[in-house]
VEXKOL-745510 format. One record per residue (C-alpha): residue number from 1; chain; x, y, z. Coordinates in nm, 4 decimals. Layout:
REM residues N
@i NUM ch A east X north Y up Z
...
***
This chain:
REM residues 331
@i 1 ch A east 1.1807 north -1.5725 up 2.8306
@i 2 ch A east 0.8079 north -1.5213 up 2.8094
@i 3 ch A east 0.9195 north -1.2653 up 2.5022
@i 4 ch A east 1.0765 north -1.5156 up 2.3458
@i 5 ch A east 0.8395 north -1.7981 up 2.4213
@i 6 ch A east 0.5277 north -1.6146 up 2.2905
@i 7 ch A east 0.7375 north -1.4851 up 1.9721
@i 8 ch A east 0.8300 north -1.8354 up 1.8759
@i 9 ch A east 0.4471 north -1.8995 up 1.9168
@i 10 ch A east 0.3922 north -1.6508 up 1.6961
@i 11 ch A east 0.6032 north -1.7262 up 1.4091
@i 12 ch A east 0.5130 north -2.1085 up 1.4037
@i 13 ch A east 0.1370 north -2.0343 up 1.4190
@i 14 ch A east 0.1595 north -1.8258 up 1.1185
@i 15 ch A east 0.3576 north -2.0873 up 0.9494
@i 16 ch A east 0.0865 north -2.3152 up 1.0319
@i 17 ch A east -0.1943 north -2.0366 up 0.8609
@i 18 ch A east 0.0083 north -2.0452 up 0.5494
@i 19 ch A east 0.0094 north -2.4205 up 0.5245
@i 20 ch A east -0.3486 north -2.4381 up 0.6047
@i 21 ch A east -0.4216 north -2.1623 up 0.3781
@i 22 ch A east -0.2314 north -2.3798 up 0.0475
@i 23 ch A east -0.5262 north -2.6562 up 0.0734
@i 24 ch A east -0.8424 north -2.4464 up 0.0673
@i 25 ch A east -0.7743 north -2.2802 up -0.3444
@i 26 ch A east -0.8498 north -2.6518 up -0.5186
@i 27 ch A east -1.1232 north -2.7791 up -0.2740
@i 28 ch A east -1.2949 north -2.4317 up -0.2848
@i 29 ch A east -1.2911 north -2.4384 up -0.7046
@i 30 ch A east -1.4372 north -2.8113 up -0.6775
@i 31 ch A east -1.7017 north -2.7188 up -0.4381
@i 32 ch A east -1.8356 north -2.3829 up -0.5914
@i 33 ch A east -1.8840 north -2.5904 up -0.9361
@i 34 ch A east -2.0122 north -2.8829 up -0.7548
@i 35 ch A east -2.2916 north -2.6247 up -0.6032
@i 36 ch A east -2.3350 north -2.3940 up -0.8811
@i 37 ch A east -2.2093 north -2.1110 up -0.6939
@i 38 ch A east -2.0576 north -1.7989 up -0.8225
@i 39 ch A east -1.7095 north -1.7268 up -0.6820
@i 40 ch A east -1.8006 north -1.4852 up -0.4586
@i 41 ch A east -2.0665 north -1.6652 up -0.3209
@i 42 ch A east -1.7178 north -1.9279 up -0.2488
@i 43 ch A east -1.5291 north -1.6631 up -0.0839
@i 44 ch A east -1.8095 north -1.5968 up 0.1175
@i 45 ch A east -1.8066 north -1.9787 up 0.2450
@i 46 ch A east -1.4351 north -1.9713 up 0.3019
@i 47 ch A east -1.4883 north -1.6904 up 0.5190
@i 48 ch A east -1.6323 north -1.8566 up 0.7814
@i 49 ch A east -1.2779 north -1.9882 up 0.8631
@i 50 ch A east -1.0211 north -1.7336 up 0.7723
@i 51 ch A east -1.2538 north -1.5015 up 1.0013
@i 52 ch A east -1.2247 north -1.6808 up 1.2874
@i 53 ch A east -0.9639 north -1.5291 up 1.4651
@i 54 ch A east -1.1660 north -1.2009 up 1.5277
@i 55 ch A east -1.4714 north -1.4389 up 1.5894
@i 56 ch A east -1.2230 north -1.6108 up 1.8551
@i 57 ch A east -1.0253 north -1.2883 up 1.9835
@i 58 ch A east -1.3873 north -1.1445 up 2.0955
@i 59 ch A east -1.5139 north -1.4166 up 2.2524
@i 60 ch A east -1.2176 north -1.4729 up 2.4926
@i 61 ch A east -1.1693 north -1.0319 up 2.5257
@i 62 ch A east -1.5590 north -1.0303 up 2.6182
@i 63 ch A east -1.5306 north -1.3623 up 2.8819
@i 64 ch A east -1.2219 north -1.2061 up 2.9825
@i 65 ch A east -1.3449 north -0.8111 up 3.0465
@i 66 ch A east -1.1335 north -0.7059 up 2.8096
@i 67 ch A east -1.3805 north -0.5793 up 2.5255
@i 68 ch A east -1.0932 north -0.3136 up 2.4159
@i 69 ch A east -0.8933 north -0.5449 up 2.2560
@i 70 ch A east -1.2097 north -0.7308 up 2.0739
@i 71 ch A east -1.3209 north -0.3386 up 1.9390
@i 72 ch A east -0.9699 north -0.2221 up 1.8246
@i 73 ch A east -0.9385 north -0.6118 up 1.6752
@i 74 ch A east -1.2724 north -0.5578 up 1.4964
@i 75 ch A east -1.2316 north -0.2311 up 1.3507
@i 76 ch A east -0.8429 north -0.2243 up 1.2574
@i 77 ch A east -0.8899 north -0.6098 up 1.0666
@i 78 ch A east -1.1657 north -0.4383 up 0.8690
@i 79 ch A east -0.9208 north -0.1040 up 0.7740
@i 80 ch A east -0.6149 north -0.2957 up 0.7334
@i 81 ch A east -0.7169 north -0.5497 up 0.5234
@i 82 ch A east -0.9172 north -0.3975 up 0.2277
@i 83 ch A east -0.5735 north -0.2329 up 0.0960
@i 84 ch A east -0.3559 north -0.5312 up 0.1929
@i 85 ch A east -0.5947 north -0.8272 up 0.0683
@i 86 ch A east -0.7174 north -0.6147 up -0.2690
@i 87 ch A east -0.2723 north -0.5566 up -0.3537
@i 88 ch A east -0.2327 north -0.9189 up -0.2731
@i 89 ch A east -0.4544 north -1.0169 up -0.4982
@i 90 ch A east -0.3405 north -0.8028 up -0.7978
@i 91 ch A east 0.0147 north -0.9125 up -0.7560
@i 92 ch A east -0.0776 north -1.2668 up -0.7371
@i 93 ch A east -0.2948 north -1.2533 up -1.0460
@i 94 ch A east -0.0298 north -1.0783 up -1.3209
@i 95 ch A east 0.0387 north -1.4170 up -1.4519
@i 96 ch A east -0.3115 north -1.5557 up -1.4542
@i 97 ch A east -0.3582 north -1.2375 up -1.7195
@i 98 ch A east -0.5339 north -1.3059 up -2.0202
@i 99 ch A east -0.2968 north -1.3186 up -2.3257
@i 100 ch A east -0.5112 north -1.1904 up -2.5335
@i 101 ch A east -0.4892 north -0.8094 up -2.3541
@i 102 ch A east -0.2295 north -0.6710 up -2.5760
@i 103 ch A east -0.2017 north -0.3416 up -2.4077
@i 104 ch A east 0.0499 north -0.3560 up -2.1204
@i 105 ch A east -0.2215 north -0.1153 up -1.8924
@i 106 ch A east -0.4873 north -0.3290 up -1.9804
@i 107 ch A east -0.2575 north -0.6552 up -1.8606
@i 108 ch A east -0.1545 north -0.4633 up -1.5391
@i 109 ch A east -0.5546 north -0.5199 up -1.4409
@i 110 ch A east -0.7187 north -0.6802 up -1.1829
@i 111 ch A east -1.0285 north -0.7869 up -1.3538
@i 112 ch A east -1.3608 north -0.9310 up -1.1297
@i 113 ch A east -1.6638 north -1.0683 up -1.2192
@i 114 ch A east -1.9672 north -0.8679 up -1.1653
@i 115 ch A east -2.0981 north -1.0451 up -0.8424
@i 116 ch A east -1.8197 north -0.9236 up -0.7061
@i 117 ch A east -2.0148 north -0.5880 up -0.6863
@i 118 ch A east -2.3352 north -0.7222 up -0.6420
@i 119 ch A east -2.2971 north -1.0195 up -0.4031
@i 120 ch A east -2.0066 north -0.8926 up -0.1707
@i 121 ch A east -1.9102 north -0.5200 up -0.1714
@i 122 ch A east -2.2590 north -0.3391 up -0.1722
@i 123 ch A east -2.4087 north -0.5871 up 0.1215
@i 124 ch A east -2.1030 north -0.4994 up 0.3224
@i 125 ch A east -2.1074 north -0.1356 up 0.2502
@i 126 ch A east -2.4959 north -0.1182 up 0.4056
@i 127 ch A east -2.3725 north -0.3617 up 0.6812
@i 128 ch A east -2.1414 north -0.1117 up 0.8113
@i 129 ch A east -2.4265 north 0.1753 up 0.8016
@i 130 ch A east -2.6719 north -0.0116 up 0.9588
@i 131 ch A east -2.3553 north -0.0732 up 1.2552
@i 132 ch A east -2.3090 north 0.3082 up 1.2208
@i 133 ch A east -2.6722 north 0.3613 up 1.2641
@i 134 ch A east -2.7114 north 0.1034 up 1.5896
@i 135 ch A east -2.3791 north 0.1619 up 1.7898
@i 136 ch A east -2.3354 north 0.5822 up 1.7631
@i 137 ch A east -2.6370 north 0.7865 up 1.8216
@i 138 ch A east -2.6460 north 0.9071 up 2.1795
@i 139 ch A east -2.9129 north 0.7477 up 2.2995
@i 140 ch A east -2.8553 north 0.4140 up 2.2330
@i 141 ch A east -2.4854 north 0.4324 up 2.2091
@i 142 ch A east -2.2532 north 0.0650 up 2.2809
@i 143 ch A east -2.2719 north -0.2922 up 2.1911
@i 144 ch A east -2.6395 north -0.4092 up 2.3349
@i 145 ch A east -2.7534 north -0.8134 up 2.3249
@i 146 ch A east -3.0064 north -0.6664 up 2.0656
@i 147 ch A east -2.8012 north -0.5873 up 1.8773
@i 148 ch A east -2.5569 north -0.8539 up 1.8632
@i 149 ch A east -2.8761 north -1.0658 up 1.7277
@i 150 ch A east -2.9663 north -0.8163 up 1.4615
@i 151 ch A east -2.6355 north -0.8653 up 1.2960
@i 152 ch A east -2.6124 north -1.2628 up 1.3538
@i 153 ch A east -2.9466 north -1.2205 up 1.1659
@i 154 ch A east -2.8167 north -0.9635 up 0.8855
@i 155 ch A east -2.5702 north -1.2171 up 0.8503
@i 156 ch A east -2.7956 north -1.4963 up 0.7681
@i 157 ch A east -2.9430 north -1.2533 up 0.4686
@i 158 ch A east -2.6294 north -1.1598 up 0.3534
@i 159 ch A east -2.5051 north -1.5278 up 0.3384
@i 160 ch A east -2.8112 north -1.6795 up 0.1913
@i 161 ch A east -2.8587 north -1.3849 up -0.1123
@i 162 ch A east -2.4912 north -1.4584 up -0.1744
@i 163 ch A east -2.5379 north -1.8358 up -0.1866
@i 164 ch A east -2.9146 north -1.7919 up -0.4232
@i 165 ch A east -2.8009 north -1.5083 up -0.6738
@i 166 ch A east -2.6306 north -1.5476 up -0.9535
@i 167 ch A east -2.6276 north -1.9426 up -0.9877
@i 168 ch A east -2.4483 north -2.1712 up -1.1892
@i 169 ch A east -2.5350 north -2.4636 up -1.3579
@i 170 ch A east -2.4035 north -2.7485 up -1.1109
@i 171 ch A east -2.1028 north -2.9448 up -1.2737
@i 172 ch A east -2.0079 north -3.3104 up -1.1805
@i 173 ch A east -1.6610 north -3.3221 up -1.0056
@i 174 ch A east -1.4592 north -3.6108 up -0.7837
@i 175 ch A east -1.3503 north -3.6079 up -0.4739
@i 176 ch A east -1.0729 north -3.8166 up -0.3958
@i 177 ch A east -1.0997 north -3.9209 up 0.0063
@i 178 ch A east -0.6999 north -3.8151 up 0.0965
@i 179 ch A east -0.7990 north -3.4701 up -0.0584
@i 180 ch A east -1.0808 north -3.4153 up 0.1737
@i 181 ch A east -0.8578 north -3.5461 up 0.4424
@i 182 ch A east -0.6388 north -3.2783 up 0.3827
@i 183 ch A east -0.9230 north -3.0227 up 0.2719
@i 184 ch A east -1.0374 north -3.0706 up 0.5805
@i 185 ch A east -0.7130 north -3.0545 up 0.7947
@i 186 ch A east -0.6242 north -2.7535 up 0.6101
@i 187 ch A east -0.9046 north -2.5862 up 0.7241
@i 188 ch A east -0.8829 north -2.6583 up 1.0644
@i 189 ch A east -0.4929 north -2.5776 up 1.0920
@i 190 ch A east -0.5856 north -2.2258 up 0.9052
@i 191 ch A east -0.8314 north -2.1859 up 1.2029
@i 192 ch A east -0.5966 north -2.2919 up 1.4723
@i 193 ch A east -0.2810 north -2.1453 up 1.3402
@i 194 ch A east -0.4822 north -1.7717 up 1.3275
@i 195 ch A east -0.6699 north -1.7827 up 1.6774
@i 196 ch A east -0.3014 north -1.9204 up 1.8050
@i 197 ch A east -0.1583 north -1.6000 up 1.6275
@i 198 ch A east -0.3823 north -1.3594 up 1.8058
@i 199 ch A east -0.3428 north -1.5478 up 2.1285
@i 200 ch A east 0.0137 north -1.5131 up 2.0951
@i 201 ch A east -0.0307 north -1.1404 up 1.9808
@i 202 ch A east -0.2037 north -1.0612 up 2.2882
@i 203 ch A east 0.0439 north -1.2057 up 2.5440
@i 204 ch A east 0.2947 north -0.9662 up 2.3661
@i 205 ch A east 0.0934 north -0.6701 up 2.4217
@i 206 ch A east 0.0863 north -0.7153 up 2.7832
@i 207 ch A east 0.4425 north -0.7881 up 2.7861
@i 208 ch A east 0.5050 north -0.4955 up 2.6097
@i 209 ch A east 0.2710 north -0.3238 up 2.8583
@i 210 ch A east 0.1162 north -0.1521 up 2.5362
@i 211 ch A east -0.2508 north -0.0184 up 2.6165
@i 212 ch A east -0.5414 north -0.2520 up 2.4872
@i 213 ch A east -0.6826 north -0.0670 up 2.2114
@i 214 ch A east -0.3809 north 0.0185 up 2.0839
@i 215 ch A east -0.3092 north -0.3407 up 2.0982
@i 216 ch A east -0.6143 north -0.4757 up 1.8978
@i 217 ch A east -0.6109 north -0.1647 up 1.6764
@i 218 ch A east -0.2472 north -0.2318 up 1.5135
@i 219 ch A east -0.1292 north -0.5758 up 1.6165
@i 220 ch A east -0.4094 north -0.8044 up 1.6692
@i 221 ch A east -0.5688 north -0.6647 up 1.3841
@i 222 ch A east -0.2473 north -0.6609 up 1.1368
@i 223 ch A east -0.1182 north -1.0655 up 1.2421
@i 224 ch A east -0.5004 north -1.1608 up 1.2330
@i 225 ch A east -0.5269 north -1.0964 up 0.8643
@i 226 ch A east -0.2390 north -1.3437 up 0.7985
@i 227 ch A east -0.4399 north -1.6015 up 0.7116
@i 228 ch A east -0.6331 north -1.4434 up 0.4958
@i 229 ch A east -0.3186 north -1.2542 up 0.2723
@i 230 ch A east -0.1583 north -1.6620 up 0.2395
@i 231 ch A east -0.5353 north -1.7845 up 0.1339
@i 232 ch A east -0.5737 north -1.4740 up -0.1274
@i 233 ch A east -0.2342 north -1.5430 up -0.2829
@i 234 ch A east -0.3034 north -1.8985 up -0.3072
@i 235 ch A east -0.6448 north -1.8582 up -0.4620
@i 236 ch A east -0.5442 north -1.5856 up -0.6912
@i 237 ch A east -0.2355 north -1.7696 up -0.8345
@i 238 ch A east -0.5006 north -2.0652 up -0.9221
@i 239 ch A east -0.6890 north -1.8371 up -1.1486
@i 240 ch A east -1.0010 north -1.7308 up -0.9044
@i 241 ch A east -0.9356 north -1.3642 up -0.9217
@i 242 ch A east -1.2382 north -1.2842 up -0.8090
@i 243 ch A east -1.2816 north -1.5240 up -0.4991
@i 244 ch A east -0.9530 north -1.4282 up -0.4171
@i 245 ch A east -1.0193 north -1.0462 up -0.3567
@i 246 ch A east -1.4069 north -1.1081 up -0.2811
@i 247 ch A east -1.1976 north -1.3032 up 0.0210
@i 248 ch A east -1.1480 north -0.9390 up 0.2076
@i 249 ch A east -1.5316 north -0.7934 up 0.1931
@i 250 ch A east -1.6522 north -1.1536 up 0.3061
@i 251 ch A east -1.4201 north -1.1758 up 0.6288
@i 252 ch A east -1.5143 north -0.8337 up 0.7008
@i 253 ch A east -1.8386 north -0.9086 up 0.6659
@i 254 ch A east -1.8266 north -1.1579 up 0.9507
@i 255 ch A east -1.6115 north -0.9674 up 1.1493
@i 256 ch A east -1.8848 north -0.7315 up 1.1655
@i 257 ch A east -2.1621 north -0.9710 up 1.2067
@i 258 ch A east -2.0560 north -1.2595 up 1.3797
@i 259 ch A east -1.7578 north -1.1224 up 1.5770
@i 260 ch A east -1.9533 north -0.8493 up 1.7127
@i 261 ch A east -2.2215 north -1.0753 up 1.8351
@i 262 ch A east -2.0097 north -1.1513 up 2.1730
@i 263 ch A east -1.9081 north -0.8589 up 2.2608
@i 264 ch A east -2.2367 north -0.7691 up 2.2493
@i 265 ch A east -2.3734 north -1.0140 up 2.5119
@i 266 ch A east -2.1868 north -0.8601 up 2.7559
@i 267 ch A east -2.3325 north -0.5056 up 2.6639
@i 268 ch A east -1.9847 north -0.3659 up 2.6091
@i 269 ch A east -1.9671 north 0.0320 up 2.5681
@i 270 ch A east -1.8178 north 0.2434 up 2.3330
@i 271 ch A east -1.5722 north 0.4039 up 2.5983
@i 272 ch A east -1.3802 north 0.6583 up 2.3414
@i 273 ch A east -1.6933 north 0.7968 up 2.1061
@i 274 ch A east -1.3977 north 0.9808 up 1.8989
@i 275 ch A east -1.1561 north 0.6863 up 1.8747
@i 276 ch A east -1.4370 north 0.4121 up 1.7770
@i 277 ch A east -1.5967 north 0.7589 up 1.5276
@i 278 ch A east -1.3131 north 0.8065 up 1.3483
@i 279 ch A east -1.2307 north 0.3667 up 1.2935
@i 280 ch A east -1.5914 north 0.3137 up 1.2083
@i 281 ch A east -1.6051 north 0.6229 up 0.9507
@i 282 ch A east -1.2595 north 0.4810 up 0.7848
@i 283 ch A east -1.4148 north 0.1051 up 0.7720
@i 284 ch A east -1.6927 north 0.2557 up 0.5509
@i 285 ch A east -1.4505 north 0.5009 up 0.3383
@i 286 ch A east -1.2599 north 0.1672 up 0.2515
@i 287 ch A east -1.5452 north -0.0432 up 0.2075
@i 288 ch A east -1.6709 north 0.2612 up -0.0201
@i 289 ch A east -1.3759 north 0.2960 up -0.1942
@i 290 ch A east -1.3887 north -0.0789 up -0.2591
@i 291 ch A east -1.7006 north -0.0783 up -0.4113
@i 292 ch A east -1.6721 north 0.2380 up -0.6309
@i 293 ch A east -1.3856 north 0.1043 up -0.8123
@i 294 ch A east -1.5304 north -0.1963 up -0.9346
@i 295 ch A east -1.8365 north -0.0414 up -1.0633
@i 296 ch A east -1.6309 north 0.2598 up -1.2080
@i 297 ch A east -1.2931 north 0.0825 up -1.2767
@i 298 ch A east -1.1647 north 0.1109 up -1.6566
@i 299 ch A east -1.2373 north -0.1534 up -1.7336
@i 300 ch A east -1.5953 north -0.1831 up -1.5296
@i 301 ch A east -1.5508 north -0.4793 up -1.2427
@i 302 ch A east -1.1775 north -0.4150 up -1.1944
@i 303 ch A east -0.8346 north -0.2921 up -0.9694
@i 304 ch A east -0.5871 north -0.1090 up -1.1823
@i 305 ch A east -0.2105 north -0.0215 up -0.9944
@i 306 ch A east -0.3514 north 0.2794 up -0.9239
@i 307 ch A east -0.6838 north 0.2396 up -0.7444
@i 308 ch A east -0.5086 north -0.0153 up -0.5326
@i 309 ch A east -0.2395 north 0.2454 up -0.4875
@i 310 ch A east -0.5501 north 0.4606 up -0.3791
@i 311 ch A east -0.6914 north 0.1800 up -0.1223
@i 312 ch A east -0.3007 north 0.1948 up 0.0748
@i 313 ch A east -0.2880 north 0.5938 up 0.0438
@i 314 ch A east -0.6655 north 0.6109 up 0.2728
@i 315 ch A east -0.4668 north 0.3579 up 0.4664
@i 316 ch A east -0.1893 north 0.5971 up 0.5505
@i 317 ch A east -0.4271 north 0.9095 up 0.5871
@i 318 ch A east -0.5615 north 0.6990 up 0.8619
@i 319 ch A east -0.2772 north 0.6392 up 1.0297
@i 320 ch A east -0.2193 north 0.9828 up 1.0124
@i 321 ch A east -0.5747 north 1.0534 up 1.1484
@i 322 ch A east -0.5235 north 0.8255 up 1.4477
@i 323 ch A east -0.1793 north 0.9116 up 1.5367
@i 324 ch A east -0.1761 north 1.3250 up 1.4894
@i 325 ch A east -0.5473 north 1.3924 up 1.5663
@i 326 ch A east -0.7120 north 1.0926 up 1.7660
@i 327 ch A east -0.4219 north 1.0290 up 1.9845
@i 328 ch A east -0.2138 north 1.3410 up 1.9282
@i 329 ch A east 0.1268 north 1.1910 up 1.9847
@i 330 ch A east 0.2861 north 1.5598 up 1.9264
@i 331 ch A east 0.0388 north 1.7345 up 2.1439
***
């Protein structure tokens, strides 16, 4: 019954994602021209809520001892969903193609605006060094309550250069008081519907009687990301390619940030060097990857089929990684 119950859960609270996910593309469009923000300065507003199911899955695995489940959550939402959000995004944005690309390879393109590059992926990419840099070296290996506030304040820089650079001229729009209502309400039902998917997640694992890091790793990690695949497809059908797949690096910039910040209060350690090594190194491949192809994309600032074909094939060699060297399942 408990199966059942907590399966039922977890199907309605995704439901409840999506729906919450469908209000946020039209209010985020009016508020980014209302503040003369760029739209990846937006995505990195909107972020705050689709990322609070990791923010939410760590605080309640750190009050609760079990700090496994908040690392395997942190690292697998950051692999996972660079492939997954970026071919969301692509497919939802075919028929938001500009007519006047002729040539069928050139319509088959993802194309972002420069602060994409600029505003989102290179921040993240150092953010993930500078975690490499304070959690592995030997002698100051683990999560510490230093640095849990050295990331809440990285996190402040990166959100204020993303809100300052690259401004707009501020454009008049109206707000009609039912469309905050809902605005609002969609927001907090995206919250409540993902933090209610990994609660429900995480009664199944220990149902299941499937190990903790395992758990956070590969199903935390994949349901958290739920709400954040309905809010790309939403926002990239309505035209905002770029806020859309700018979504990913600014979720996963919080999840580094912010989410890390409680497990660090309770000074959790890095109990498998080689199993956190080989998630944090594959975090920074993707972000990597990320960035390269939107500098180097043809054209520049841009996802053809084929580098997003490229972003779910260092998906799979990870999988590979974990599964044949990290946990050797045919040793």
């Amino acid at each position: 019954m408990n199966l059942i119950f907590w399966t039922l859960v977890l199907l309605i609270s995704v439901w409840a994602a999506h729906w919450g996910a469908d209000q946020l593309a039209n209010p985020l469009q009016k508020l980014r021209k209302q503040w003369g923000l760029n739209e990846a300065a937006g995505a990195a507003l909107v972020a705050l809520a689709t990322a609070s199911p990791e923010i939410g899955t760590n605080t309640a695995s750190a009050l609760q001892g079990l700090s496994d489940i908040g690392l395997g959550n942190l690292l697998g939402s950051n692999i996972i969903s660079v492939p997954v959000i970026v071919g969301v995004a692509y497919w939802a944005s075919q028929d938001q193609t500009s007519p006047s690309l002729k040539n069928w390879s050139e319509r088959k393109v993802l194309q972002l605006k420069s602060e994409a590059l600029s505003v989102q992926a290179l921040p993240y990419v150092g953010i993930c060094l500078l975690a490499a840099l304070l959690l592995l070296p030997k002698p100051w290996r683990g999560l510490q309550p230093i640095d849990g506030w050295m990331m809440v304040l990285v996190y402040g820089v990166y959100l204020g250069q993303a809100i300052l650079r690259k401004r707009q001229k501020r454009q008049s729009v109206s707000w009609q008081r039912q469309e905050l209502v809902v605005s609002i309400l969609g927001v907090a039902v995206l919250a409540g519907g993902a933090y209610l998917t990994v609660t429900a997640t995480e009664k199944l694992v220990e149902i299941l009687q499937i190990s903790q890091i395992l758990g956070g790793l590969f199903i935390t990690s994949t349901l958290s990301i739920a709400p954040e695949v309905f809010a790309t497809w939403s926002i990239a059908k309505s035209g905002q390619a770029t806020a859309a797949t700018t979504s990913v690096i600014a979720d996963n910039t919080v999840t580094m940030t912010l989410a890390l910040f409680p497990l660090a209060m309770v000074a959790t350690p890095i109990k498998d060097i080689q199993l956190f090594s080989v998630n944090l190194v594959f975090v920074i491949v993707l972000g990597s990857f990320y960035a390269g192809f939107i500098q180097w994309g043809t054209p520049n600032y841009s996802f053809s089929l084929r580098e997003v074909g490229v972003l779910g094939l260092i998906y799979l060699i990870y999988l590979a990684v974990m599964l044949f060297g990290v946990f050797q399942i045919w040793g």
